[in-house]
Structures are given as structure tokens and as C-alpha cells.
C-alpha positions, 0 to 999 in steps of 0.5 A, a space after each residue: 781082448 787086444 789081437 783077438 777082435 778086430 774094429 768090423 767084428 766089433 762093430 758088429 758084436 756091438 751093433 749086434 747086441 743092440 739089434 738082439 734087444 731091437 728084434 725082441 722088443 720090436 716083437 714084443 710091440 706089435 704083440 701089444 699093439 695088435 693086443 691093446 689096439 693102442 693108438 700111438 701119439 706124441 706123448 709116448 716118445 721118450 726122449 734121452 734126457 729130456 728135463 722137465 720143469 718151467 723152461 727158462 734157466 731151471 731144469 728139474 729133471 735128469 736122468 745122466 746122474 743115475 741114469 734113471 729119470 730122477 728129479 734134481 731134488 732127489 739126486 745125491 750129487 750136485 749138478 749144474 745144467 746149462 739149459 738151451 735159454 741159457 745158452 742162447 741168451 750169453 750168445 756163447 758157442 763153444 761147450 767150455 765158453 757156456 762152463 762160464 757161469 758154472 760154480 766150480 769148473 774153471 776152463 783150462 787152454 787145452 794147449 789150443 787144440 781142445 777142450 779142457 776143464 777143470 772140475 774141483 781141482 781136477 783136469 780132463 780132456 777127456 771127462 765129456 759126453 754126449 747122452 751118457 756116451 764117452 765122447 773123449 776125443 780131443 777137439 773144440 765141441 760146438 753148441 748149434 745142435 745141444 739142447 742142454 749142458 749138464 755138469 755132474 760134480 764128483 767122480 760117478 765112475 758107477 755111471 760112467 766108467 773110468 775117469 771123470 775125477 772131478 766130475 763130467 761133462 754132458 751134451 744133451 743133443 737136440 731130437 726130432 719130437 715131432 713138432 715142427 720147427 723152422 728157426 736160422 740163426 745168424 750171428 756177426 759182430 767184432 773181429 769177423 764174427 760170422 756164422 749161421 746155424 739153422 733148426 728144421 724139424 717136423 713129422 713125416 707122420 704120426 710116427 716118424 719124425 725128423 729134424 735137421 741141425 746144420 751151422 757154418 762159422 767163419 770167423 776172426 779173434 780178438 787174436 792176431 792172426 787167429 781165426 776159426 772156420 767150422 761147420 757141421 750138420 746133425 739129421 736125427 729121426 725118432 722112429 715110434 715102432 709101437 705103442 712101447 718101442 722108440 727107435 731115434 737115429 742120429 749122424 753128425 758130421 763136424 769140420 773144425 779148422 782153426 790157427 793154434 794159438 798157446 798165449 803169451 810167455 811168463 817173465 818173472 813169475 807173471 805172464 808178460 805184459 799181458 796188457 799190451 799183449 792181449 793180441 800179440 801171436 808168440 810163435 809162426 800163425 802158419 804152421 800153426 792149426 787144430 784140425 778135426 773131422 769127425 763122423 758120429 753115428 748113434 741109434 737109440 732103441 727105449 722099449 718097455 716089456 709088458 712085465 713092467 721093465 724098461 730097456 735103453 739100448 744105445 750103440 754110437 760109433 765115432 771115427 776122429 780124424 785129428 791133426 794138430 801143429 804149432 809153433 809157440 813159446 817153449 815149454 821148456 825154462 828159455 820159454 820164458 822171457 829173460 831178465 833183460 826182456 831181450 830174448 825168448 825161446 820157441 819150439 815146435 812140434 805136431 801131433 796126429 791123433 786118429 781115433 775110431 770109438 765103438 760104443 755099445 750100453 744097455 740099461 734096464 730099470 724095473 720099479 717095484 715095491 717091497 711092503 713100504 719101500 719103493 726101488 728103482 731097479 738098475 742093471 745094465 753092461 756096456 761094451 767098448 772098443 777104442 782104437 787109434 794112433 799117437 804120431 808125434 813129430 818135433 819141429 827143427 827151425 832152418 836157420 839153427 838146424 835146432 829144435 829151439 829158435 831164439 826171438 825177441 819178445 818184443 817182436 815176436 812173430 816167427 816165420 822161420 821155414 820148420 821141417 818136422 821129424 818123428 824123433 826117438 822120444 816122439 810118439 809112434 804108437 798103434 792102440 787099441 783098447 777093449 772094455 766091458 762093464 756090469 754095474 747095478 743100482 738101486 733107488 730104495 724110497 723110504 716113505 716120503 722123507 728118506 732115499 737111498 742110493 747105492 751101486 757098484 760098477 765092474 770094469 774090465 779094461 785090456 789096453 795094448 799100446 805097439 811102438 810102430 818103430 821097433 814093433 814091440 807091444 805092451 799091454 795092460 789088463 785092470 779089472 776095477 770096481 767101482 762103488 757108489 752109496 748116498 741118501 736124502 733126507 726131505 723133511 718136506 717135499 721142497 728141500 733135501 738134505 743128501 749125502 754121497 761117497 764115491 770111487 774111480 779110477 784112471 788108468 795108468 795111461 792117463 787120460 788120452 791112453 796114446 801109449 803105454 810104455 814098460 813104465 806105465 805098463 806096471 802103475 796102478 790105477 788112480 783112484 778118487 775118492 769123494 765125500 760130499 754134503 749139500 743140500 738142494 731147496 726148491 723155492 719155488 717150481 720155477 727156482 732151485 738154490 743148491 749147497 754142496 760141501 766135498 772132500 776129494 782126494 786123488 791117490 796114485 799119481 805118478 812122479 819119476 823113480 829116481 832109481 829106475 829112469 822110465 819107471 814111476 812112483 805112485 805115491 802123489 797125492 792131491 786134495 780138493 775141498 770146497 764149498 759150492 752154492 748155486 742158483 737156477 731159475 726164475 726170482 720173480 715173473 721178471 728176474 732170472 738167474 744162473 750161477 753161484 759161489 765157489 770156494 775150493 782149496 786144491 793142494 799138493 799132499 805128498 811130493 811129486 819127486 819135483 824140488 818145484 811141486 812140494 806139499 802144500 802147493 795150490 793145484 794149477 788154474 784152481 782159484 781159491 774164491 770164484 763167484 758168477 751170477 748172470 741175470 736177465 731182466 724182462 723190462 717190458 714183454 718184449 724187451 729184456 736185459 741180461 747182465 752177468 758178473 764173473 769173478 775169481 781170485 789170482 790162481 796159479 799156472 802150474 802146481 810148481 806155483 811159480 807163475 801167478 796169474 791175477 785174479 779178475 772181475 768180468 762184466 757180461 751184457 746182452 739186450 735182447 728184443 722181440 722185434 715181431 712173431 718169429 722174430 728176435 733182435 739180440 745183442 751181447 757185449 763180452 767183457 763190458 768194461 774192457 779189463 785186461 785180465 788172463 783167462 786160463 793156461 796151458 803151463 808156466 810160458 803159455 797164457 791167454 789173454 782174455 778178450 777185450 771188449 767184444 761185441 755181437 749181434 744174432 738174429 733169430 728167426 723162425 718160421 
């Protein structure tokens, strides 16, 4: 596929597909319409991924696991959602922040540029979604236009392609549905905490609805010489074609500036002194940011033909303009404080990482009956392109004429002048990536006590990789299939027992595929295997608790041909396994919660050709015990309480185990008070008791400090 299409032909060869569908089934509606002389109203919009059920804490229904409309109960996978209320009431806005509460997933740096997870034992950048679509570009996502986060345990490359090893992350987005809204938002509290969000929708008519998301923060961090300023705005129009045909139109425009921040350094196999550097800035705050401007648009056409089968067309286009700098406690072993605490080393670098994705997915279910089974019928392809540039330049400091600057730790802060350089080992690299998938699924109900599940998925990736230096291009063809298969067994209607074995695969570019050297151009692919049994007990309508018991093994990971320098190995392996128990939803008319327990093992199996990374090390930033529960209290009908807990065992920064960062217990706070119609007085308190404790990492020299005791207020209004 490389050299032969280029972005405008394929654009249109996505586009295209999606309007072929579009101009069938817009016929296909009026044909009906003018048949049935159907009137058309509110309750024939489909809406991506809407989750039925009570509201609150609780969702009950999902469509991003199989992507068929399938209650939770039903879904032989475990799934966390973090809905709206939950959302809104922790006062978080960032995706990572709101995986808090989330049994099972633990926040990664993402080396203070993006978003990272990681996910029973397993770490991405690149594992997130919005609406089933791959939205893998590295950046900070915001939460003013989400209406649900879905999280997705397990690799289900049959539903969503390469990766997502551990599991995947899911943006559900906000829609225009007709009804008409009016709601700002206003937040400000500690460190210059500033920010705005505003939700307006209504109908144009009784089939043309529209709704607008816009949010500008400007704000401060616990951080020295840390700050943040983004906004963005999301207008989005659900089209009602025919009594059969919705057509839903999305763009969004997102600007995220912030300062770079890497943490602290480690002395000793500790971070160091992390209770007296909880602000301190290691490194130059002026040459140091993560910037993003992204454009996304996405148009969405659901249609049902009059033989009973049910089309989903979505086609998104997404252009990243991404630049990132610092300069931070290196990487390297002078990263590290000293013994004599008297000296430490900085380096610096910057990337710039443009990306343009094309998307373009079609789905259609068909429900049928075969004597006494019931399917739900899935087939579907997916066409994509990706394209972009890897530029990586190294920093050398003006007063060593190095790439390295010697501090003391004790003072810390740098404003040495840095001139950059792209150098031979920097990346200078144009890609392009093309893919196309077929896959198939079948949901096969066996009378009211036993489900089937089973899939299996084709991916046909063709990645070129072309060095700007010397011109030369390598390129990479995998063809991977990808299988699913699971059952649930309900001895009555409210509890299900299920089982799940599933497959993916990462290329060998890894997970941002920037570039593909001769090395990488020859490695297989990775391939996760998953086993898992749980169980899921609906306690009443408005309360799920779920079980889930798994045993992941990564196999293929790449370690340095001791023989062969630039070539690899692919004879690393790790293992996950684990023992997740979550709670959702409403104990009583007053009492709501979220969260769980989460035991997980994550360990090295066989050698990574590093003296440090031996079998039997734990995986980096993997706790082996973690447990979150957030709860909220209705006091009176106008006054609530909510009190969240979060705690997790010492984990270690790297897989090399030789710097060990303490466990933590956490204690969240949020007062909520309905002040009168349309009105809402909401104040949260991060960190209650105000322990020092580190939150994630990036790498043995660079910790972040979690924050202190912070405090914020937000005002909901609505009109």
C-alpha cells in the first residue's frame, strides 16, 4: 500500500466507502418513509455507545466490547466505566486523572508529554479511543466534551486491531440528542486553578439537532514553575435522515500548552527526598513544554435495511501538530544523585512528532434465530492510514559544549542557554502506515442460562519508515489474525459466570511506529495472550460487583543481538496475573459507589539481555496490591458527601527493580450542595490529609511527586 496512495486519495477512498453506504441507505430511508409514512421522533436516534441503566455511578450497557449493544452482564470481559456523575463529582479533567478509581490500571508519567497507562502490567501510549476509533496520538486528553470513560481489561485486538495489550481505553463523546441544554461550569481553586467549560445543545428541528462543548483553563500546579493553559471547542449535529437513517457530525479543535515537567531524580535506589521536593522543578522550566494542536472530524451514519440488518459507518480524520522539549535529570546512571548528594546530571532533547490518522470502519449486525439459538451476527472491515514525522533533536548546554550539565541537587534549577541539534542517533523520519482489516462475530444465546462468544480478526498492516537524512526507506509487511472466544454461564438472570481467551499483536515498531530501522524491519510481531474468569452480579438494577481472574503472557519482546548490534531478539517475556474485584452503582437511596481491589503479579520470565532485568523482576509502576473505593453520601436532598480512598503497595520505577518508590494511602473529599433549580455549589479536596507520596514515573531519575493537599471549587450552572 506505501508509495501507492497518497493522504488526499485516501481520504477519499475512506470518505468515500462511508458515503457509498450513505447514499444507499439515505435511499433505502426515503423508500420507507414514503412506505410506512413513519413520522420520525427522539426515540429513533441511536446514539454511539449510549449505556442504559439508572444513571449515577452504574452503566449496564455497552457496545465498545463487542461492538454490538450488549449489556455488561452479558460481556465475557471485565469492564470498568467511569460515567459522567463520576466524573463530575471527583472534579477531576484529565482521562488518566478520572483511571484513578479504576481497579487495575495505574497512571504512568507518559515522560510529561501525554497520556500513559498502564493496564494489568502492560504500558501504552497509544491504547486510547474515542468511540471505537484508534485515537493514538501522544497528548494530554481533556474530559469537558466526554460523557463516559470506558475501560476494557484484556487484549480484544478482534475489536480493536493491533495493541492494546493489557486492555484499552475508551472516550465516549457527548452528542446532540435533541434536548436542550444550557450548563457552564466554572472551577478555581489552589495553585491558580482556572478554568471554564460550557454545554448548549438543542434541536433546530424534529430532526436536526445540535450541541456545542467549549472549555478554556488557565492554570497553575502544585509545581514550581509548572503551568498549564488549553482550550477547545466540539460542535457536533445528529441528522435524523429517515425513520432508519441517523447521520451525527462531529469536529473538535483542541490547543494543550503546558511546561514539561519529568519529577525528581532517585539517590540510592529512592526518589530523592521527595518529601522536601514535592515542588521543586529539576531542569530549565523555559525550555521545557508539550504542546498540541489537534483537529478532529467524524461523521457517523447508523441505518437499518429493511431486511432486518444494521449498518454503523464511521469515517474520522485526525491531523496532531505535536511538539515536545525538556530539559530534565538524565536518563542516563549520572541522572542520579551521587553518594555525597552534591551532584547531579541534566540533559535535554526535543521531539517533533506531526500526525495525520484516516479512519474509516463499517460494521453490520444482523439478529436472526437458528431452532433454539439466538445470534447476533457481526461483519465488518476497517480502512486506515497514518502518516507523520519522528524529528528528534539533542540538547548541548553553552557552558560545557555537552549534552550533559552537571548541578547540585540542592539547587536544582537550571537556566544554562541549550542549542539544539538533530545528531546521527536522533530520529529523522517520514512514515506512513496503511492497514485494512476484516473481522467477524458471532453472539449465539443458548436459551436463557449460556452465551457464546466467538471472532476472529485479519489485519493487513504495510508500514514504510524513509530516513530524511540519507533517503534510505525500510518497510515492514505483517499480516495477523487476531481470534476471540468466550462463554457465559447465567444461572439466573442477575449473575453470569464467563470465561474469555484471546490474541494480539504489536508490531515491531512498537507502539508509536516512528521508525523502523533494518533491525525492527526483520522482528516479529508481539503477541499477548489472555486467559480470564470472573464473574459479574447484578445486586440490584442500580449495583453491579464484578470478579475477574486472568493470566496474560507477553511473548516477543525485543532485547539487543549481542552478536548483531542494531538487530534484536525476540525471546523476552513477561507475565500478568491477577485478581480484579470491582463495585459500581447505588448500595442504597443514599450511598453510591466506585472502585475495587486489585491484585496483580507482573514479572519478568525470561531475560531481557540486561545484567539489571532478570526473570523474576516485577514489571515497573505494577503494585502488587491496590485497592480504591470512592463513595458519596446523599445527607439531605440537597446536600451530599463524597469520600474516596486510594491505596496501593511499594512499586518499582523500572523492570531493572533498582529504584523503589513507596506505597501510599490517599484520602479524597468532595461536598457537594444544590444551592437552587439550575444551580450547584461543589467543592473537592485532593489529597486530604496532605501525605507525601509519589504518584507515578517515567524511569529510574524521574519521579513525580503526588500532590499535596489540594483544594477546588466548581459552580454548575444551568439554564
Amino acid at each position: 500500500m506505501h508509495g501507492t496512495i497518497n493522504r488526499r486519495s485516501f481520504a477519499i477512498l475512506a470518505g468515500g466507502a462511508g458515503l457509498l453506504f450513505a447514499g444507499g441507505a439515505s435511499a433505502q430511508g426515503r423508500a420507507a418513509a414514503e412506505t410506512a409514512q413513519a413520522e420520525v421522533n427522539l426515540e429513533q436516534l441511536s446514539v454511539e455507545g449510549v449505556g442504559g441503566g439508572p444513571g449515577g455511578y452504574r452503566t449496564t450497557r455497552a457496545r465498545s466490547a463487542t461492538k454490538t449493544d450488549t449489556a455488561l452482564i452479558d460481556t465475557p470481559q471485565a469492564v470498568t466505566v467511569v460515567t459522567r456523575e463520576q466524573i463530575r463529582d471527583q472534579g477531576f479533567q484529565g482521562v488518566t486523572e478520572a483511571l484513578r478509581y479504576v481497579p487495575g490500571v495505574f497512571l504512568h508519567q507518559g515522560a510529561a508529554n501525554r497520556d500513559e497507562v498502564v493496564i494489568r502490567g502492560q504500558t501504552s501510549s497509544a491504547d486510547f479511543y474515542v468511540n471505537g476509533i484508534r485515537d493514538d496520538a501522544q497528548y494530554f486528553r481533556d474530559l469537558y466534551n466526554v460523557e463516559r470513560v470506558e475501560v476494557l481489561k484484556g487484549p480484544n485486538a478482534m475489536i480493536f486491531g493491533r495493541g492494546g495489550g493489557g486492555g484499552v481505553v475508551n472516550r465516549v463523546l457527548k452528542q446532540a440528542d435533541g434536548l436542550p441544554l444550557r450548563e457552564m461550569v466554572v472551577q478555581g481553586g489552589q495553585f491558580g486553578t482556572r478554568r471554564m467549560a460550557v454545554d448548549v445543545g438543542d434541536r433546530l428541528s424534529d430532526t436536526a439537532f445540535v450541541r456545542l462543548n467549549g472549555l478554556f483553563e488557565d492554570s497553575g500546579t502544585f509545581r514550581d514553575h509548572v503551568d498549564l493553559r488549553r482550550w477547545g471547542f466540539n460542535p457536533t449535529a445528529t441528522l435524523l435522515v429517515g425513520p432508519e437513517t441517523t447521520l451525527k457530525l462531529s469536529y473538535e479543535y483542541f490547543h494543550d500548552d503546558r511546561t514539561a515537567d519529568r519529577g525528581i531524580p532517585s539517590q540510592f535506589g529512592r526518589p530523592y527526598r521527595y518529601r522536601r521536593n514535592i515542588r521543586t522543578f529539576f531542569g530549565n522550566p523555559d525550555l521545557s513544554y508539550a504542546r498540541v494542536d489537534a483537529h478532529i472530524a467524524t461523521a457517523t451514519l447508523d441505518h437499518r435495511f429493511a431486511s432486518g440488518v444494521e449498518l454503523r459507518s464511521q469515517v474520522r480524520y485526525a491531523d496532531y501538530a505535536k511538539a515536545y522539549q525538556v530539559v530534565y535529570p538524565s536518563i542516563r546512571a549520572g541522572g542520579a544523585v551521587n553518594a555525597a548528594g552534591t551532584t547531579l546530571e541534566l540533559s535535554a532533547f526535543n521531539n517533533d512528532t506531526p500526525r495525520t490518522n484516516v479512519f474509516n470502519q463499517n460494521d453490520f449486525t444482523y439478529r436472526f434465530t437458528t431452532g433454539p439459538l439466538a445470534h447476533t451476527l457481526l461483519a465488518g472491515f476497517e480502512l486506515g492510514r497514518q502518516e507523520g514525522i519522528t524529528y528528534r533533536e539533542d540538547g548541548v548546554f553553552a557552558t560545557t559544549g555537552t549534552q550533559s550539565l552537571i548541578v547540585n541537587p540542592l539547587s536544582p534549577l537550571s537556566r544554562v542557554p541549550v542549542s539544539f541539534r538533530n545528531i546521527a542517533s536522533g530520529a529523522n523520519n517520514r512514515y506512513d502506515l496503511g492497514l485494512a482489516a476484516v473481522y467477524a462475530q458471532d453472539q449465539i444465546e443458548i436459551g436463557p442460562h449460556l452465551q457464546l462468544i466467538g471472532g476472529l480478526r485479519y489485519d493487513h498492516f504495510d508500514f514504510a519508515s524513509t530516513d530524511r537524512r540519507s533517503g534510505i526507506t525500510s518497510t515492514r509487511v505483517d499480516d495477523l489474525l487476531s481470534p476471540r472466544a468466550g462463554a457465559v454461564f447465567k444461572p439466573v438472570d442477575t449473575l453470569a459466570f464467563y470465561g474469555n481467551v484471546s490474541v494480539s499483536y504489536l508490531p515491531s515498531a512498537g507502539d508509536q511506529f516512528g521508525a523502523l530501522t533494518p533491525g525492527l524491519a526483520i522482528a516479529e510481531p508481539e503477541r499477548f495472550e489472555n486467559r480470564e474468569f470472573g464473574a459479574k452480579w447484578d445486586v440490584s438494577p442500580t449495583l453491579q460487583l464484578t470478579a475477574a481472574l486472568y493470566d496474560l503472557d507477553r511473548f516477543n519482546q525485543r532485547l539487543a543481538d549481542p552478536n548483531r548490534p542494531g538487530f534484536f531478539l525476540t525471546s523476552g517475556q513477561t507475565n500478568a496475573k491477577g485478581i480484579e474485584i470491582g463495585a459500581n452503582g447505588t448500595l442504597t437511596d443514599w450511598w453510591q459507589v466506585a472502585g475495587g481491589y486489585s491484585f496483580t503479579d507482573a514479572r519478568i520470565v525470561s531475560g531481557f539481555g540486561s545484567a539489571a532485568i532478570v526473570p523474576g523482576n516485577q514489571v515497573g509502576l505494577v503494585p502488587f496490591n491496590a485497592i480504591t473505593l470512592w463513595n458519596k453520601f446523599s445527607v439531605t436532598p440537597d446536600f451530599s458527601v463524597g469520600v474516596g480512598a486510594i491505596h496501593q503497595t511499594h512499586t518499582f520505577a523500572s523492570a531493572d527493580n533498582t529504584v523503589r518508590l513507596p506505597g501510599y494511602t490517599r484520602f479524597d473529599l468532595g461536598l457537594f450542595y444544590q444551592v437552587g433549580d439550575g444551580l450547584r455549589a461543589q467543592l473537592n479536596v485532593e489529597n486530604l490529609l496532605d501525605r507525601a507520596y509519589i504518584a507515578s514515573a517515567d524511569g529510574n531519575n524521574n519521579i513525580s511527586p503526588g500532590a499535596p493537599r489540594l483544594v477546588r471549587f466548581q459552580l454548575v450552572a444551568s439554564f
